[in-house]
Structures are given as structure tokens and as C-alpha cells.
N, C-alpha and C positions, 0 to 999 in steps of 0.2 A: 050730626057732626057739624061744630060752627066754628073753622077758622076765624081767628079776628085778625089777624094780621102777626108780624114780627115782635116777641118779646125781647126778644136779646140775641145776641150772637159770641161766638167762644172761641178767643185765638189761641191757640195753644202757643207756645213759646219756649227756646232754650235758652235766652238769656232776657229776661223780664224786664232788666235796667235798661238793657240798650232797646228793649220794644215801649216802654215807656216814652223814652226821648225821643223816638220817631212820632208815636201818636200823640205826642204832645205837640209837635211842630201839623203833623197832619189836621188834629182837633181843635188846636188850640184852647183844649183842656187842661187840667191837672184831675188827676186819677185821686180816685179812695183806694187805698190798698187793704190789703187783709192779707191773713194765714188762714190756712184749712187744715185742721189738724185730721178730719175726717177727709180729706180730697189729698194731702198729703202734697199740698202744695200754693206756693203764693199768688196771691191774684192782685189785681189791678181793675178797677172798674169806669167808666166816662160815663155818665150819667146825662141824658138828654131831654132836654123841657116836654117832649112828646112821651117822656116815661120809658121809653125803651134804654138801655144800655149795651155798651158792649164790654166783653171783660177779658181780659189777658192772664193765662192761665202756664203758669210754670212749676213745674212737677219739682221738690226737693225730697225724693225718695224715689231708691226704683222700682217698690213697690205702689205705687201713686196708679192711679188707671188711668192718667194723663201719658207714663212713662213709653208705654207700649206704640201709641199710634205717633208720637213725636219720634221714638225712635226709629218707627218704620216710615212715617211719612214726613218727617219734617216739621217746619214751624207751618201754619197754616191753618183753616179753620177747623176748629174742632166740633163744635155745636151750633145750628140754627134753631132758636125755641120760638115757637110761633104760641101766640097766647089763644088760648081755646076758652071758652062757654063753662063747659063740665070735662074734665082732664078723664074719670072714671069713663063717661059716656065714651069720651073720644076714644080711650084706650078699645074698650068692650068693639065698639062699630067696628073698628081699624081691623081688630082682631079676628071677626067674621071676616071680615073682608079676605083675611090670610095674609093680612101683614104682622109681621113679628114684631112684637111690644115687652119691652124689656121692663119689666115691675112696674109697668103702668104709665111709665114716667118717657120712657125713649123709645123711639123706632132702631127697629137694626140697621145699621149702616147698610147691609145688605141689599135692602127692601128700599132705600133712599137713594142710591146711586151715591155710596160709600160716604153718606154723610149720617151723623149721629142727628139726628130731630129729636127735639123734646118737646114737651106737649108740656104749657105752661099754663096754669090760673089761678086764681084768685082763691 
């Protein structure tokens, strides 16, 4: 199992415009935005010269699997994806281990002290 460090991080958000206008003044960025028609919801990304990013994520359906933890837990992070080596390896090791791996790709919040981890690479 070979952590490399931080790929990205996932703010979830109830109103996107006005978290934009903060991390603009915060980053001194401007954001690439997108739709997810599969995530079911708009993002925002800040993209940084070490290749990491962070992305602002606001649910327009309440079907979205954004909808659920925003509504129970508010704006806040949603995702830490640490970029790994071999994602398959890392899931498989993680998973002896008896940590829960959700289709390879997340840890259960459970198992991370209520944070979603994603297992990121190339």
C-alpha cells in the first residue's frame, strides 16, 4: 500500500455562487466549473501548479449522493482523495485489513472517523 500524498479535497456546498466568491477572495483563483449529470450536481474546481485541486460541489437534485450528507451535516468537507500507486492494490490490502471499501474507489466514512476517503490514481 503506497500513499503518495493529497489528490484533491471535496467541499460540498448549499449555495455554490456565494462559496465561489469566498474561495475566490480566499485563493485568489477563478474556478473551472462544470455540471455532472452523473453526480447530479455543479462543481467548481481551483486547480494548483502542484497538480492537486480542490472542488466545490453543490447537489441540484435531491436525488444527488451529495443531497444526503449536506443535508444532515451541512456545507463542509465532503471528500479527502489521497492519490495512491495501484488504487485495485490499495482497495484489496485495505480490505484484509477490515476496512470497508466501497467499489474500490472509497473508504466508508465509518472506518475514517466520518470522512469519505477516496483512493485516487493514475
Amino acid at each position: 500500500m503506497s500513499f503518495k500524498g493529497i489528490d484533491h479535497v471535496v467541499v460540498r456546498v448549499k449555495d455554490i455562487e456565494s462559496a465561489i466568491k469566498n474561495y475566490n477572495v480566499i485563493l485568489g483563483l477563478e474556478p473551472t466549473r462544470a455540471h455532472s449529470d452523473a453526480l447530479q450536481a455543479d462543481q467548481a474546481f481551483y486547480h494548483f501548479d502542484n497538480g492537486t485541486f480542490l472542488e466545490l460541489i453543490m447537489p441540484t437534485d435531491e436525488a444527488s449522493a451529495i443531497s444526503g450528507p449536506l443535508a444532515k451535516l451541512g456545507d463542509g468537507v465532503h471528500t479527502v482523495a489521497f492519490a495512491v500507486d495501484d488504487r485495485a492494490k490499495t482497495s484489496e490490502q485495505l480490505s484484509e485489513q477490515g476496512v470497508r471499501v466501497i467499489g474500490g474507489t472509497f473508504v466508508h466514512p465509518g472506518d475514517a472517523n466520518g470522512l469519505l476517503v477516496q483512493l485516487s490514481s493514475d
